[in-house]
C-alpha positions as CSV (number, residue, x, y, z in Angstrom):
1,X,-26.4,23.3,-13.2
2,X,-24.8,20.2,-11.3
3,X,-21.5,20.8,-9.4
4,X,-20.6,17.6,-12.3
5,X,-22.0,19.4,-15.5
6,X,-20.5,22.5,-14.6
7,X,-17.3,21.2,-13.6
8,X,-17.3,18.8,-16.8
9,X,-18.0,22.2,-19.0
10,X,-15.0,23.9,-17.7
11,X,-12.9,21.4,-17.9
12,X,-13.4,20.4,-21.9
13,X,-13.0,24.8,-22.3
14,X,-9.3,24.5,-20.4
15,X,-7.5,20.8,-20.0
16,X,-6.3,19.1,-22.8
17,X,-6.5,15.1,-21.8
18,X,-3.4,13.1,-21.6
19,X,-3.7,9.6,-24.5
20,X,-7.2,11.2,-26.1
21,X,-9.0,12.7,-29.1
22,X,-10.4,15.5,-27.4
23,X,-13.1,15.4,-30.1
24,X,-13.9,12.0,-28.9
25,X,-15.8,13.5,-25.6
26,X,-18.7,15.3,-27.9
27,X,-20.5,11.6,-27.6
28,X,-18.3,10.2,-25.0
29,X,-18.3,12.3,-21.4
30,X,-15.2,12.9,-19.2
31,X,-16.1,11.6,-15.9
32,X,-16.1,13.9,-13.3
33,X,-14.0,12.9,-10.0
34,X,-15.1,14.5,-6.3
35,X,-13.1,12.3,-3.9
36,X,-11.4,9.3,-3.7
37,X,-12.2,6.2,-1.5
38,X,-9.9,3.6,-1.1
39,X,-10.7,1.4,-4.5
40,X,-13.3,3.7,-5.2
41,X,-13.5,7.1,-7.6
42,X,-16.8,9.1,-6.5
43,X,-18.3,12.1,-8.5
44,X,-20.0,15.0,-7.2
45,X,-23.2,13.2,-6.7
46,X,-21.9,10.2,-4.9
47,X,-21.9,7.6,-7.8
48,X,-18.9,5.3,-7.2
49,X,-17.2,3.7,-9.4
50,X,-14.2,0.6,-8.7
51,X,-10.7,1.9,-10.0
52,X,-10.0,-1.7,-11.4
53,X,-6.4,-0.2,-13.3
54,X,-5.1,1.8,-9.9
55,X,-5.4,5.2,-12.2
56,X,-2.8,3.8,-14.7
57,X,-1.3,1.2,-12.6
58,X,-0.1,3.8,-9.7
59,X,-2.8,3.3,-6.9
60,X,-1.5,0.4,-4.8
61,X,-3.4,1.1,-1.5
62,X,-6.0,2.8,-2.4
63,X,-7.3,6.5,-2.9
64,X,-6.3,8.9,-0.1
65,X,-4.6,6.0,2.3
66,X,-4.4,7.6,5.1
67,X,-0.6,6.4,6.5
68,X,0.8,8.0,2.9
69,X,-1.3,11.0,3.5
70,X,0.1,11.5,7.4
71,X,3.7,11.1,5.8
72,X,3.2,14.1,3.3
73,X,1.6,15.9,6.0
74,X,4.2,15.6,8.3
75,X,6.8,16.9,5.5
76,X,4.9,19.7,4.7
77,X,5.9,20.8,8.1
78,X,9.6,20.3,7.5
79,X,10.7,21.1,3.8
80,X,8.6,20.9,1.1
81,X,11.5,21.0,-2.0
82,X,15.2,22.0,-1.9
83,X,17.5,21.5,-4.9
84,X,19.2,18.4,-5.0
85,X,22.3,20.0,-6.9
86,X,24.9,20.6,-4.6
87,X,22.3,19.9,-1.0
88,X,21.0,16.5,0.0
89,X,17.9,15.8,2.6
90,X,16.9,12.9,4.8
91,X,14.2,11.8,2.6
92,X,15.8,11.2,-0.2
93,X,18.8,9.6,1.8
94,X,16.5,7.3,3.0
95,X,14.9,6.4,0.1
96,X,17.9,5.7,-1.6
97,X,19.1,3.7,0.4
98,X,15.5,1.3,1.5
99,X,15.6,0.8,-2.5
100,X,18.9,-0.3,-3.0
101,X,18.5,-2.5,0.1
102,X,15.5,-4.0,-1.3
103,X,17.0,-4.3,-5.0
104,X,18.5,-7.4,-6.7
105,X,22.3,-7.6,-6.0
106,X,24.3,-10.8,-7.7
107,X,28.3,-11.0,-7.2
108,X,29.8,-9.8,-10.8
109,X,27.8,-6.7,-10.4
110,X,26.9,-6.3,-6.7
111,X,23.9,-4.3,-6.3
112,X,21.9,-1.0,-7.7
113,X,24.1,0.9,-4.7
114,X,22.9,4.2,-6.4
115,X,19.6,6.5,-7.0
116,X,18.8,8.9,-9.8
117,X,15.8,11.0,-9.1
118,X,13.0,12.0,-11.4
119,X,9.6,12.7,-11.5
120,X,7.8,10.3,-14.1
121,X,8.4,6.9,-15.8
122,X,9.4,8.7,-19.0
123,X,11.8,10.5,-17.6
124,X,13.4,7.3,-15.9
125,X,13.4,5.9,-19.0
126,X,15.3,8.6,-20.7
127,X,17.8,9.0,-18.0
128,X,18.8,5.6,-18.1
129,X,19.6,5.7,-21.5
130,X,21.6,8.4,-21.5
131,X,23.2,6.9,-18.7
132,X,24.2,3.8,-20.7
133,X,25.1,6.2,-23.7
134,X,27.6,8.0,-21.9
135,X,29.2,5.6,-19.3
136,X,30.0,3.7,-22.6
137,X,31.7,6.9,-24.4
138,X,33.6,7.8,-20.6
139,X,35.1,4.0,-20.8
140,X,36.4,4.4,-24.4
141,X,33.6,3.0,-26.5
142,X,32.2,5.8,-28.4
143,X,30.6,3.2,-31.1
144,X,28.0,2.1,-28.6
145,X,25.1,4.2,-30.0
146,X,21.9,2.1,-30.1
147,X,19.8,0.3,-28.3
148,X,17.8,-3.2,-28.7
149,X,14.0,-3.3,-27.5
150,X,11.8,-5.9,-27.7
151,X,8.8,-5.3,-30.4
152,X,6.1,-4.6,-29.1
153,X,7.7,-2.1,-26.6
154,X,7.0,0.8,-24.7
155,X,8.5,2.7,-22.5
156,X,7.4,6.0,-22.4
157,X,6.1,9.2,-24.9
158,X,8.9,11.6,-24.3
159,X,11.2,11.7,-27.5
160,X,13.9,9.1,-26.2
161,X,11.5,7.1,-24.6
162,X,9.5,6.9,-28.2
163,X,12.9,5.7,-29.7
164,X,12.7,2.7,-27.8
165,X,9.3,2.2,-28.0
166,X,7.9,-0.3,-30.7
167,X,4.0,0.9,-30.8
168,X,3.3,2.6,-33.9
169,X,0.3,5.4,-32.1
170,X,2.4,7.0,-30.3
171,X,5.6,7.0,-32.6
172,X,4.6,7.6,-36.0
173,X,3.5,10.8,-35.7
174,X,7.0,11.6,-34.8
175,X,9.4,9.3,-36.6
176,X,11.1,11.9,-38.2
177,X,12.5,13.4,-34.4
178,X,13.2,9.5,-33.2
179,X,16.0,7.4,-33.5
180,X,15.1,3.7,-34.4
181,X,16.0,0.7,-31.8
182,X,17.2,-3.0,-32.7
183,X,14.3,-4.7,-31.9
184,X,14.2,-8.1,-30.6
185,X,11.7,-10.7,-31.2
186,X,9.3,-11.0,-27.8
187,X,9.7,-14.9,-26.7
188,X,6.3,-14.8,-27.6
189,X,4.0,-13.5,-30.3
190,X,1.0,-14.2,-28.6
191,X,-0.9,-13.2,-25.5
192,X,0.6,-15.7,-22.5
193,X,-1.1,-19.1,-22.2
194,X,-3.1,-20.3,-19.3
195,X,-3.7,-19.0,-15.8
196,X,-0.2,-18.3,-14.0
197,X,1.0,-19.8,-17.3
198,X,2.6,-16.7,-18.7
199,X,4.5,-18.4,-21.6
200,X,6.0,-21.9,-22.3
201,X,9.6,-22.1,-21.6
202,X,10.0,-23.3,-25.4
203,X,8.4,-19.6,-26.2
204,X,12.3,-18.9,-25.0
205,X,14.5,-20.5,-27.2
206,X,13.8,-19.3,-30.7
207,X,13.9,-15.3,-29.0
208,X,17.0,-15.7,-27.4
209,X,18.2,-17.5,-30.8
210,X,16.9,-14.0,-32.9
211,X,18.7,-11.9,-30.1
212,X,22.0,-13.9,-30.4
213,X,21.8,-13.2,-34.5
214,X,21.2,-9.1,-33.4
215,X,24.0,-9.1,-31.3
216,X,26.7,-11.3,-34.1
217,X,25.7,-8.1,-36.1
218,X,25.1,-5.0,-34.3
219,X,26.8,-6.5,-30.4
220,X,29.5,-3.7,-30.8
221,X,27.5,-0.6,-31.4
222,X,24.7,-1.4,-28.5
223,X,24.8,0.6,-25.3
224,X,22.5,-0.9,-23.5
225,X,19.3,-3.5,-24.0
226,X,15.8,-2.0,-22.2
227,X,12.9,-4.8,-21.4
228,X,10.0,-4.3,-19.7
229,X,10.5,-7.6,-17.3
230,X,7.9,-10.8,-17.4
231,X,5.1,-8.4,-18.9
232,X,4.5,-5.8,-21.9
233,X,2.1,-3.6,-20.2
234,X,0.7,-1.1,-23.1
235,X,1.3,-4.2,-25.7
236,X,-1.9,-5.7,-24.0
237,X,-0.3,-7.4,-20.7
238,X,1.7,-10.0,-23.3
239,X,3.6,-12.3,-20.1
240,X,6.9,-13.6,-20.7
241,X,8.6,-16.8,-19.1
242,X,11.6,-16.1,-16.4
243,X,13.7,-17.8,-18.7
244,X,13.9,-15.3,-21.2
245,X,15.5,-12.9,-18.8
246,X,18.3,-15.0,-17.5
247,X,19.1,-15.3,-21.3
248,X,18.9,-11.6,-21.9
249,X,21.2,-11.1,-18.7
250,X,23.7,-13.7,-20.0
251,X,24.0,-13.0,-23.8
252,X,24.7,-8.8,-22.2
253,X,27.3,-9.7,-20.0
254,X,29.2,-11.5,-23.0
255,X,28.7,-8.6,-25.8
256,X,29.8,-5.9,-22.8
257,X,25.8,-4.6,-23.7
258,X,24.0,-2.9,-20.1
259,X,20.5,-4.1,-19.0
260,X,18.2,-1.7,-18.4
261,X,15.3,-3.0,-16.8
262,X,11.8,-1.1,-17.1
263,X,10.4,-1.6,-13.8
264,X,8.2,1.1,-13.8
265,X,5.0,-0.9,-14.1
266,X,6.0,-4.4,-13.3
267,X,7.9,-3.0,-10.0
268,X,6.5,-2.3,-6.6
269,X,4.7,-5.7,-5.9
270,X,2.7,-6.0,-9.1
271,X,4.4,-9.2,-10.6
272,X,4.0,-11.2,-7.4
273,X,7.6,-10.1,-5.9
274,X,8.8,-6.4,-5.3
275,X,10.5,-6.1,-8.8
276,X,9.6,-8.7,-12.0
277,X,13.8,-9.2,-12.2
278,X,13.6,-11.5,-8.7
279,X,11.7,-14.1,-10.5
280,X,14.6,-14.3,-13.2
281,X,17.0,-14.2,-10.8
282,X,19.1,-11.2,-12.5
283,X,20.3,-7.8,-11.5
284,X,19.9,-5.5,-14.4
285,X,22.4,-2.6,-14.5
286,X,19.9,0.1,-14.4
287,X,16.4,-0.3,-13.2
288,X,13.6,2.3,-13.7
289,X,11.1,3.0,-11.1
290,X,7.5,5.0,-10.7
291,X,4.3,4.9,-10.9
292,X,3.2,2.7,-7.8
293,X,6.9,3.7,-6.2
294,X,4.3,6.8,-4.0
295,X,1.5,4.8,-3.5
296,X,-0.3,7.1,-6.2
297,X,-0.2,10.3,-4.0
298,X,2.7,11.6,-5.7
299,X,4.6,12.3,-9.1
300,X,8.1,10.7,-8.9
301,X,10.9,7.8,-10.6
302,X,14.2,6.3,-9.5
303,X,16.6,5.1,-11.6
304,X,18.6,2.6,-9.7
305,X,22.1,1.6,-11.0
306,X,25.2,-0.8,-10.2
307,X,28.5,1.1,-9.1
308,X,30.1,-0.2,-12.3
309,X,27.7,2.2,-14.0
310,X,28.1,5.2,-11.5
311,X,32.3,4.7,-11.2
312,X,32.3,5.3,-15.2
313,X,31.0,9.1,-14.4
314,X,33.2,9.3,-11.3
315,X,36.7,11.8,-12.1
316,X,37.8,15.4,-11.7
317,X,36.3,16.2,-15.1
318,X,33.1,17.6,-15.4
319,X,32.4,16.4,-19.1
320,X,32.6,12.7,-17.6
321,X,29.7,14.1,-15.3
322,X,26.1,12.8,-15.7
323,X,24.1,16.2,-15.6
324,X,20.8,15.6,-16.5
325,X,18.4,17.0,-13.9
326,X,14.9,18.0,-13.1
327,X,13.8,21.1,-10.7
328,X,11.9,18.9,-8.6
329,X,14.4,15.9,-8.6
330,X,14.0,13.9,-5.3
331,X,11.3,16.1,-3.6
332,X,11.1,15.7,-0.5
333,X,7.2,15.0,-0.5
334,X,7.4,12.1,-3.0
335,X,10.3,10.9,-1.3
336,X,7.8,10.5,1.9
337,X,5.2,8.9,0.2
338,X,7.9,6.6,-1.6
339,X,8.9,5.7,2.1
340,X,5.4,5.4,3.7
341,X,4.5,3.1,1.0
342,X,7.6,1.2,1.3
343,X,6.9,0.9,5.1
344,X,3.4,-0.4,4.4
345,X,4.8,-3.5,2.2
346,X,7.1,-4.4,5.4
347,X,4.5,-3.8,7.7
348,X,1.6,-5.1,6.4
349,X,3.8,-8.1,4.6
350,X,1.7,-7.3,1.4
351,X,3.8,-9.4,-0.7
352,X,2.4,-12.8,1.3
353,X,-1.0,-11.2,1.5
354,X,-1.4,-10.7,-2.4
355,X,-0.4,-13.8,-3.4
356,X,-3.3,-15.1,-0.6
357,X,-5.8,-12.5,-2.2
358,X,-5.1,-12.8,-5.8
359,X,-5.8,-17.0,-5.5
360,X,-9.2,-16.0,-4.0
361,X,-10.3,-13.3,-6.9
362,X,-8.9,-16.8,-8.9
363,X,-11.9,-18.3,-7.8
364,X,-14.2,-15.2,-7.9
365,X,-13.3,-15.0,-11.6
366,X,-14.7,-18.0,-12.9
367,X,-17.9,-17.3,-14.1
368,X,-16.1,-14.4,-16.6
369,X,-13.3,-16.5,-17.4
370,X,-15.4,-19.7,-18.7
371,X,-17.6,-17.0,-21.0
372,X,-16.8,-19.1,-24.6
373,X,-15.3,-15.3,-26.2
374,X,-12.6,-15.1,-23.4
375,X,-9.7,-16.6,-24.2
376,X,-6.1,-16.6,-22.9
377,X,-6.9,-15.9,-19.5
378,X,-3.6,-15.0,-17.8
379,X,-2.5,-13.9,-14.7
380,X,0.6,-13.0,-12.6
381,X,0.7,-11.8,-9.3
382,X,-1.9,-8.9,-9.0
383,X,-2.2,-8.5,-13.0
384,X,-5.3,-10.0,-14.9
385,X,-5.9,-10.1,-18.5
386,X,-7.5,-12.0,-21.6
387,X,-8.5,-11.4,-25.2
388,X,-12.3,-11.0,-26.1
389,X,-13.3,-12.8,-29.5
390,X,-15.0,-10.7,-32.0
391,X,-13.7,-6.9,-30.5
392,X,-13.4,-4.6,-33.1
393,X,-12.0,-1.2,-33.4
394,X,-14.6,0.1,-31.0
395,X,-14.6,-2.6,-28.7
396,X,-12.4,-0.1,-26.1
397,X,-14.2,2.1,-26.1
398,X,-17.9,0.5,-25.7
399,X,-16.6,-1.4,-22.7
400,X,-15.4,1.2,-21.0
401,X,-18.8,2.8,-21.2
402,X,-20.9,-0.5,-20.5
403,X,-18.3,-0.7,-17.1
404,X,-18.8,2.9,-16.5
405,X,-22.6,2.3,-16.4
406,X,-22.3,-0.5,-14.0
407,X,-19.9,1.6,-11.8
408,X,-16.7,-0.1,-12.7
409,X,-13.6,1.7,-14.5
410,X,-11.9,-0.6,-17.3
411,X,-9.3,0.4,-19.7
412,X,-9.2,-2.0,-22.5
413,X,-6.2,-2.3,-24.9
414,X,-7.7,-3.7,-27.9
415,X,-9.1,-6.4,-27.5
416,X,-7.2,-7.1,-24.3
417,X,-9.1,-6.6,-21.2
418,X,-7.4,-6.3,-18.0
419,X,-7.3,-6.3,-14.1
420,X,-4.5,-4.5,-12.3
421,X,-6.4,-3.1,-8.8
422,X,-5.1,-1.6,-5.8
423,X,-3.8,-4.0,-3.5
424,X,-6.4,-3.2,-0.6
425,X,-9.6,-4.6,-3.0
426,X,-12.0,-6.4,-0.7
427,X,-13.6,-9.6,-2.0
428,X,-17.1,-7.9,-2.3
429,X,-14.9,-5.5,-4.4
430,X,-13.4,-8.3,-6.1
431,X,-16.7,-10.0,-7.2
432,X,-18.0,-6.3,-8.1
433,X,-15.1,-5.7,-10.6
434,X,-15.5,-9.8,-12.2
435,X,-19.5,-9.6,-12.2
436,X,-19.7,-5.7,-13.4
437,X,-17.2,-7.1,-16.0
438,X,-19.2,-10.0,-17.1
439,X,-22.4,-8.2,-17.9
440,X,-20.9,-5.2,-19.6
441,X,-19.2,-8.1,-22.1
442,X,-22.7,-10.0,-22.4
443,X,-24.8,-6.3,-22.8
444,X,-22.4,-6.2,-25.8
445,X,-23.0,-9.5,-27.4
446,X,-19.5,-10.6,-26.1
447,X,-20.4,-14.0,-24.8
């Protein structure tokens, strides 16, 4: 028996996938994972194949980088967890504070001065609505119970998360544990419109109109409003135009409503800029970080917020106290992969360096983008998607196995394919993940 079979047959006995029908792999095999190499996922035989979604968005510089890796090492040798009730540690200290530095700041609310520590996007999410819940009942404004979302949504499967999630897998199952949001029309009902064309400013208009007409109704019972800024990941990578946010920001600050932004995919560099808000020009009252915040070695999430936020928890009382926690809150070993993957974006100035690569897989792309059943090719900053005419209910599925075969790993949502690779992919790599791409589509008549 191979090292893969046998490690393949043990794992379907024992580990219950994350986001699958387990029944599913009878005709569809788990792939088996050895090592990682920089963009590359190699099985216990040495096939290869390009990790073209960073493992669920969280690779930025690909597998085992060996400057993260040297940081956790290091820590190992130092303190590997203490509790963060009642102690504090330099890694989290630091942290803390590089990510409020680096933060949006404006002068009504100054910056996001302060750091709550979790371990996934989920629980960032739920934190930050609690947060908004319970600043508003310490300042007097017990009303302030719900939440607006956009539709289309999602910010996470845990059960608060789901409540502000508008994605009817994951939430149905449970609607009777969930509490329902406002939703809010999405400035646009479509997938975005033209290469580094997200949306058409006019998409704007008519949302913020349907928000204003939410807020005359339900304005005095809303804690807080939760976007996922310029893009809605899980709703197939629908882009938004920078307008819409300035009008969210605007329309908040005159209904006393908080802005929470979900940052958790669209943060670290992935939009163009370190967080989407920059490009809108808004500081958000809380802002929810993960996934790429470790460079993918590490489980961890910050929730960032404004001091207006954390003075509403700040008195002698301990019911005015905000006392979520998690065991493992700000570990010291995330917190060192946090800050070795913080140091790489000054070092390496990988904001300037995307926005030079990404314009040169631009050109690498051509061929798949001008195949007649592509359509609304999109892009912004490291993030590629488009629809495929004619995909069906399988469609996800039978390109992700075509891709497999031609050593490539794609995700498909729907009919929405998408790019969102590590940071590090060469242009060889580049051409590998548009050409491997290509031919899986034509192999399925998708041309």
């Amino acid at each position: 028996m191979s090292a893969n079979t046998d490690l393949l047959e043990r794992s379907l006995a024992h580990v219950w996938n994350p986001c699958t029908q387990m029944k599913l792999h009878e005709t569809l095999p788990l792939v088996p994972v050895a090592r990682g190499e920089g963009a590359w996922l190699v099985d216990f035989d040495g096939h290869r194949v390009l990790d073209a979604v960073s493992s669920w968005w969280v690779n930025l510089f690909g597998h085992c980088n060996p400057r993260i890796r040297e940081a956790i090492v290091d820590q190992l040798g130092v303190l590997e967890h203490a509790m963060l009730a009642g102690f504090t540690h330099a890694p989290a200290v630091e942290l803390a504070e590089r990510l409020s530095a680096l933060a949006p700041r404006d002068a009504v609310r100054g910056g996001l001065e302060h750091a709550c520590f979790a371990s996934d996007g989920a629980s960032a999410t739920e934190i930050a609505l609690k947060l908004a819940f319970h600043a508003a009942r310490n300042r007097g404004e017990p009303q302030r119970q719900r939440f607006i979302a956009l539709e289309r949504s999602y910010h996470g499967e845990t059960l608060g998360a789901l409540s502000v999630t508008d994605m009817a897998i994951y939430r149905d199952a449970y609607g009777p544990l969930l509490s329902s949001p406002l939703l809010a029309p999405a400035p646009s009902s479509t997938p975005g419109i033209g290469q580094d064309t997200p949306c058409c400013p006019e998409c704007v208009a008519p949302a913020l109109a349907a928000l204003d007409a939410l807020l005359e109704r339900h304005g005095h019972e809303v804690a807080a409003m939760i976007v996922e800024p310029l893009v809605q990941g899980a709703a197939g990578m629908r882009m938004y135009h920078p307008d819409y946010l300035r009008g969210v920001r605007e329309r908040c600050d005159r209904r006393g409503v908080l802005l929470i932004a979900d940052e958790i995919m669209t943060g670290m560099g992935r939009t163009g800029t370190m967080f989407a808000c920059e490009q809108a020009g808004i500081t958000p009252d809380l802002m929810c970080l993960s996934k790429g915040i470790t460079g993918g070695f590490m489980p961890l999430s910050v929730v960032l917020a404004t001091d207006g936020v954390y003075r509403a928890f700040y008195d002698d009382s301990g019911g005015r106290a905000f006392l979520h926690s998690h065991s493992y809150t700000g570990n010291p070993l995330a917190c060192r992969a946090a800050l070795a993957t913080l140091d790489i974006f000054a070092q390496d100035d990988v904001l300037a360096a995307n926005r030079a690569l990404a314009a040169r897989i631009d050109a690498i792309a051509a061929p798949l983008r001008d195949l007649p059943q592509v359509h609304g090719w999109r892009r912004l900053g490291m993030i590629w998607a488009f629809e495929v005419d004619g995909a069906d209910a399988g469609f996800p599925r039978a390109l992700f196995a075509e891709a497999l075969a031609r050593g490539l790993l794609l995700r498909p949502i729907g009919a929405t394919v998408y790019f969102m690779p590590p940071y590090t992919l060469t242009l060889d790599e580049a051409a590998h993940m548009m050409d491997s791409t290509r031919a899986a589509l034509l192999a399925l008549g998708k041309d």
